[in-house]
C-alpha positions as CSV (number, residue, x, y, z in Angstrom):
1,X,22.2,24.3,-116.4
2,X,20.0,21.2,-115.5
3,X,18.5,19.7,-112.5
4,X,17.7,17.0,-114.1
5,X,16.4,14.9,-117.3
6,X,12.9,14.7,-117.1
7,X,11.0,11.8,-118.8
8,X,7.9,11.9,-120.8
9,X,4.6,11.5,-119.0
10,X,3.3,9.1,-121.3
11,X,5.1,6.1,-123.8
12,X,2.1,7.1,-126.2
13,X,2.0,10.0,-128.8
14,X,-1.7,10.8,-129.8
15,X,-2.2,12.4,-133.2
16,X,-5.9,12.8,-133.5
17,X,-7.4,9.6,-133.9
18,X,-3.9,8.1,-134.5
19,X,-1.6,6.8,-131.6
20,X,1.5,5.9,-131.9
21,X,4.0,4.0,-129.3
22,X,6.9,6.1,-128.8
23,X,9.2,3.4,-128.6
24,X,8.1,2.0,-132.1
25,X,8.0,5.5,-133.2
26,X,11.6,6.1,-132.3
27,X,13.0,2.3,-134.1
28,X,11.5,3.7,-137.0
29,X,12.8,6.8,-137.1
30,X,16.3,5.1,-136.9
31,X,15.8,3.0,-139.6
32,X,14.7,5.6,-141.8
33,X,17.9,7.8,-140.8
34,X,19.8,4.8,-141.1
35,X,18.5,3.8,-144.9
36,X,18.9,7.2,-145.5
37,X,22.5,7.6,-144.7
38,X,23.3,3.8,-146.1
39,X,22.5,4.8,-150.3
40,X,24.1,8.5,-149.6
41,X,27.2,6.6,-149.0
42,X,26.2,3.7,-151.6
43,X,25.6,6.2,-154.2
44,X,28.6,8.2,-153.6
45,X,30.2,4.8,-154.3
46,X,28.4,4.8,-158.1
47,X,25.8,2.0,-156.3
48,X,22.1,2.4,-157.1
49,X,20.4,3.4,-153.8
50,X,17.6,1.4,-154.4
51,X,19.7,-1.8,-153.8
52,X,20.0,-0.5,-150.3
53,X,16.1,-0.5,-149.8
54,X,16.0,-4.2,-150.8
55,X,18.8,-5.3,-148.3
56,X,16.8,-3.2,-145.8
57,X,13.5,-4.4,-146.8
58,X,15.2,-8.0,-145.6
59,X,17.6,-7.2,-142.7
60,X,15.6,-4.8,-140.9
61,X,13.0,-7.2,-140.2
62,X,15.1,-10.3,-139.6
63,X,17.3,-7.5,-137.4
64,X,14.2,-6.9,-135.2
65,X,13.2,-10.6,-134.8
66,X,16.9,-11.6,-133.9
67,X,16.8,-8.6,-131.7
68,X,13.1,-9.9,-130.2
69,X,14.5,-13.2,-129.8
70,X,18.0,-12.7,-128.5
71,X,16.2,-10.7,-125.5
72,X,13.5,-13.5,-124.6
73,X,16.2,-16.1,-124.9
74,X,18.6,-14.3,-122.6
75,X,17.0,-12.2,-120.3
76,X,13.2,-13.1,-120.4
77,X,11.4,-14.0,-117.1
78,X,8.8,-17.0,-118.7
79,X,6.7,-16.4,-115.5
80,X,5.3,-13.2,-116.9
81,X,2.9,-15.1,-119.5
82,X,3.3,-16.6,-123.0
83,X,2.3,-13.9,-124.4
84,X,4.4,-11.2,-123.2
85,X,7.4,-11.8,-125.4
86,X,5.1,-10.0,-128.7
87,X,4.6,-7.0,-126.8
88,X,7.8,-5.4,-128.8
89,X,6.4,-2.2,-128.2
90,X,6.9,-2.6,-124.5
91,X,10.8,-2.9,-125.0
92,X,13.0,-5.9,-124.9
93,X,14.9,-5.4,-127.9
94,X,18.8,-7.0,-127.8
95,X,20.8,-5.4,-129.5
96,X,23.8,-8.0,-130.2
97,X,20.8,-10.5,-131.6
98,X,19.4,-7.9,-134.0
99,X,23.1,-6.9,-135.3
100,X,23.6,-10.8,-136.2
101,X,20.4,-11.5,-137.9
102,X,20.3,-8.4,-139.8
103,X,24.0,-8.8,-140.8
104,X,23.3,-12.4,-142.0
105,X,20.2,-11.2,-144.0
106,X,21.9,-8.3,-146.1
107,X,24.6,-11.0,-147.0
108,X,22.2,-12.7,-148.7
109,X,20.5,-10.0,-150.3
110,X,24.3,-8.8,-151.2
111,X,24.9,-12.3,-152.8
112,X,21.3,-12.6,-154.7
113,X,21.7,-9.2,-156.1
114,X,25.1,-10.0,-157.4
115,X,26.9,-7.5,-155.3
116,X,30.2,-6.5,-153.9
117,X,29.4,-7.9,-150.1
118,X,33.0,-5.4,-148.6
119,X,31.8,-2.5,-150.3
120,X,28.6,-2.7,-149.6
121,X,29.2,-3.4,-145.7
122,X,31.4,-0.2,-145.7
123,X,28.7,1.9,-147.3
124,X,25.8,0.1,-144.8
125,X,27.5,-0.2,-141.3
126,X,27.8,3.5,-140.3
127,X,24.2,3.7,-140.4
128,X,23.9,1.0,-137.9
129,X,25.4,3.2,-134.6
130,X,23.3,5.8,-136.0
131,X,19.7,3.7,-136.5
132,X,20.6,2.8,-132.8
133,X,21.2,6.0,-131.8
134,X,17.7,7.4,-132.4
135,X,16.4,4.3,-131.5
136,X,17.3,4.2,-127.7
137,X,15.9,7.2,-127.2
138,X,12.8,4.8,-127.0
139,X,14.0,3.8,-123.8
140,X,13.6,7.3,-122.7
141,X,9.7,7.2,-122.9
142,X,9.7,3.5,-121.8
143,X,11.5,5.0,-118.5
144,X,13.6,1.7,-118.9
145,X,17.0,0.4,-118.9
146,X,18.5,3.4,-116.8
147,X,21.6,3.6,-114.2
148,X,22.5,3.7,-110.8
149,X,21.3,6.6,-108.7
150,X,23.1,9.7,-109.6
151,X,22.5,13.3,-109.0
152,X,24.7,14.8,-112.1
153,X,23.1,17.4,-113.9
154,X,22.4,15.3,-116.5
155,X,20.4,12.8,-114.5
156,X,17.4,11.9,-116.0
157,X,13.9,11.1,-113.8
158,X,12.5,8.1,-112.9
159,X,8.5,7.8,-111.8
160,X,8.5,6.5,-108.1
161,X,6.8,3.0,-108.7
162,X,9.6,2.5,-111.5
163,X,12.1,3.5,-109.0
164,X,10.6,1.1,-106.1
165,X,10.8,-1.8,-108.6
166,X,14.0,-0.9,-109.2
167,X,15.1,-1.4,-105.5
168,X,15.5,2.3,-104.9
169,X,11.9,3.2,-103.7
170,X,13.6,6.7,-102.4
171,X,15.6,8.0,-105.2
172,X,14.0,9.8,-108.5
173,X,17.4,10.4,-110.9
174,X,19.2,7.8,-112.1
175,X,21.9,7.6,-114.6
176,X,20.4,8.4,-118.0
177,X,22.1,4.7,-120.0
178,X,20.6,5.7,-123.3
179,X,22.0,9.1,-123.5
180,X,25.1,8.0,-122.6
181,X,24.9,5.3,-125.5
182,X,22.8,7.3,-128.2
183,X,26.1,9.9,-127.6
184,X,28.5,7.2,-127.9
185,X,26.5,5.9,-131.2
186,X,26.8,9.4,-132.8
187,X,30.7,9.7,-131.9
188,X,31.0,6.1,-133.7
189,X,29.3,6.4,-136.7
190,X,31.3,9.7,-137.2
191,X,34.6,7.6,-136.5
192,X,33.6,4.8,-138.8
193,X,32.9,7.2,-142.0
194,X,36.1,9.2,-141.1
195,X,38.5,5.8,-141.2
196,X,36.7,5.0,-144.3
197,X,37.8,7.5,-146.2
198,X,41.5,6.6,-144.6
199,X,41.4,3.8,-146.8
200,X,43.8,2.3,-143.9
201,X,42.4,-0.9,-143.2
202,X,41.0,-4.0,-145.7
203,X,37.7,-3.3,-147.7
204,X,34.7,-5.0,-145.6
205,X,36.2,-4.8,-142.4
206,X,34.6,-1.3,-141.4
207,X,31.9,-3.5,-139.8
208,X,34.4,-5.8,-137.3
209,X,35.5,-2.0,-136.2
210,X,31.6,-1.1,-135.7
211,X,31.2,-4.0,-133.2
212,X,34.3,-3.5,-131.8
213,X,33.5,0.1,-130.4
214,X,29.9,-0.6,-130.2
215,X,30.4,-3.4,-127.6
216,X,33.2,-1.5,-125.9
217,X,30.4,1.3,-124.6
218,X,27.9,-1.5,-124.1
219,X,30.7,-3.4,-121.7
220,X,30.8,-0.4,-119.6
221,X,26.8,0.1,-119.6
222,X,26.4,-3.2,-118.6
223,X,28.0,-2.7,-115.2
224,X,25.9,0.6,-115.0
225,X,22.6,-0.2,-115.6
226,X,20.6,-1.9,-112.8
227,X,17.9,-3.6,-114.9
228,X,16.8,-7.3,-113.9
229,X,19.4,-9.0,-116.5
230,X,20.2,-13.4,-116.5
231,X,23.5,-13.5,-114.4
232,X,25.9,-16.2,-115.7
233,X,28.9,-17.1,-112.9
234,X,27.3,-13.7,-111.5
235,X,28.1,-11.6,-114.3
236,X,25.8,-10.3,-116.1
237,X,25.4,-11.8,-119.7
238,X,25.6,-9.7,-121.9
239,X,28.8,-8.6,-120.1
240,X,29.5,-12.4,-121.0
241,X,28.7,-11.5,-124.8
242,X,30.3,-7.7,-125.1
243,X,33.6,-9.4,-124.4
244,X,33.2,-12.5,-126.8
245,X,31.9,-10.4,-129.2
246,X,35.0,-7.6,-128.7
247,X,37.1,-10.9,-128.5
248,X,36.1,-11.7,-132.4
249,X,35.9,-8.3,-133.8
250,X,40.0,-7.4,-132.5
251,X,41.0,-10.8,-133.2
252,X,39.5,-10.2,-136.8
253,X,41.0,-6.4,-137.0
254,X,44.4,-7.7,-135.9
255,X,45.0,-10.6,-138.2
256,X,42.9,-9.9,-141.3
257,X,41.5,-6.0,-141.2
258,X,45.5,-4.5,-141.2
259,X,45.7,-6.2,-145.1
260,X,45.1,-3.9,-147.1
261,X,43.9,-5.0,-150.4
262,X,46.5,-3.9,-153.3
263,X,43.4,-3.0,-156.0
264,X,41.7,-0.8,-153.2
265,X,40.3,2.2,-155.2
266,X,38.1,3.5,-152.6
267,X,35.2,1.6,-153.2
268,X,32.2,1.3,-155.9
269,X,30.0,-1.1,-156.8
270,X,32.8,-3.3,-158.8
271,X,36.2,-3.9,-157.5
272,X,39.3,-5.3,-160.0
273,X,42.0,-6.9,-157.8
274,X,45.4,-6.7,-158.8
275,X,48.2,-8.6,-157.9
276,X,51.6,-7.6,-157.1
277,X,53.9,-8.6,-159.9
278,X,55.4,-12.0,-159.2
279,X,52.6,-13.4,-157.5
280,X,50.2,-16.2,-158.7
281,X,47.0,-17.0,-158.3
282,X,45.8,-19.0,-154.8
């Protein structure tokens, strides 16, 4: 059994003359897992997987600057220098910023190119929890973004002066946060490809499902971790934006996602819908 988690020693990986930021090193890996997975599923689908490297070439940086800027303008102290906020290899990456730019990208790509846009968000968006499940594991060598004090056996360690500036100067575990969401990432990409292949709810809504469960585990992180975060009526805000954001996804689920489409066919890169007989056209 474990003691404890223990963190890297360094945020750097040295490869000869080559070195590498861990944290970097880890975004990329989930992206190339993510693209990966994406044209398996769009290709299974009779789509050509190379029209899922030009929605990535697009969304994945626009994803990353959303991210980059949805973290300076929510939870960045200005104090710290003008140019901290480029220092993306340091951390600072928000999530919810990075999942709306990137979204709003690929849909443009998706139109350009001519597309189905609900088929090909059905293929895409279970390689998003699974991008961001390697991904956080970033925040493992950053020693970042961790819990509460907690001596489970699954607590992962803390170097002393991170600890102190964290307000507990004599505690070394802490609750290991991006575990506990890199987990929670894995379980919900593996949910969102098995109700796909129900077929149960309307084409192009597999993604209002993703940020539904998505910001269910981040509402309960948020009370968890014990990072410096911007407090809004004393709530943390991203607290604030989990529960919009759940708030939009269910209202979406509940009124639209239960309709299933009538010329559903399981997907592919053209879709013929068929009305029932009697109805016209609106």
């Amino acid at each position: 059994m474990f003691a404890s988690i223990p963190s890297p020693s360094s945020s750097v990986i040295d490869l000869g003359p080559l070195t590498l930021r861990a944290y970097g090193l880890m975004i990329a890996l989930g992206v190339v897992a993510g693209v990966w997975l994406a044209q398996k599923r769009w290709a299974e689908r009779d789509g050509d997987p190379d029209d899922v490297a030009s929605i990535a070439m697009w969304a994945v940086p626009a994803g990353l600057l959303g991210a980059r800027f949805y973290h300076v303008l929510t939870d960045w102290r200005f104090d710290e220098g003008w140019l901290e906020p480029f220092k993306i290899w340091e951390g600072g990456l928000g999530i919810p910023g990075g999942i709306a730019a990137g979204v709003f990208a690929a849909m443009l790509i998706i139109k350009k190119k001519g597309l189905s846009q609900p088929d090909v968000f059905d293929a895409l968006v279970p390689a998003l929890p699974l991008a961001q499940a390697i991904g956080r594991w970033g925040n493992w060598f950053n020693q970042e973004l961790f819990g509460g004090p907690s001596d489970l056996p699954w607590a992962v360690e803390i170097k002393p002066e991170l600890a102190a500036e964290a307000g507990h100067p004599d505690v070394t575990t802490f609750h290991p946060t991006f575990l506990y969401e890199s987990l929670w990432n894995i379980g919900l990409m593996l949910f969102l490809i098995w109700l796909d292949g129900k077929r149960v709810i309307r084409r192009g809504s597999l993604i209002a499902v993703y940020v539904l469960g998505y910001l269910t585990a981040r509402l309960w992180l948020e009370t968890v971790r014990i990072d410096p975060a911007t407090d809004v009526g004393g709530v943390r805000i991203n607290i604030w934006m989990s529960l919009i954001g759940m708030a939009a996804a269910g209202g979406w689920l509940f009124w639209k996602g239960r309709e299933v489409d009538s010329g559903d066919t399981g997907g592919g890169v053209e879709q013929v819908e068929v009305a029932p007989p009697g109805d016209g056209v609106s």
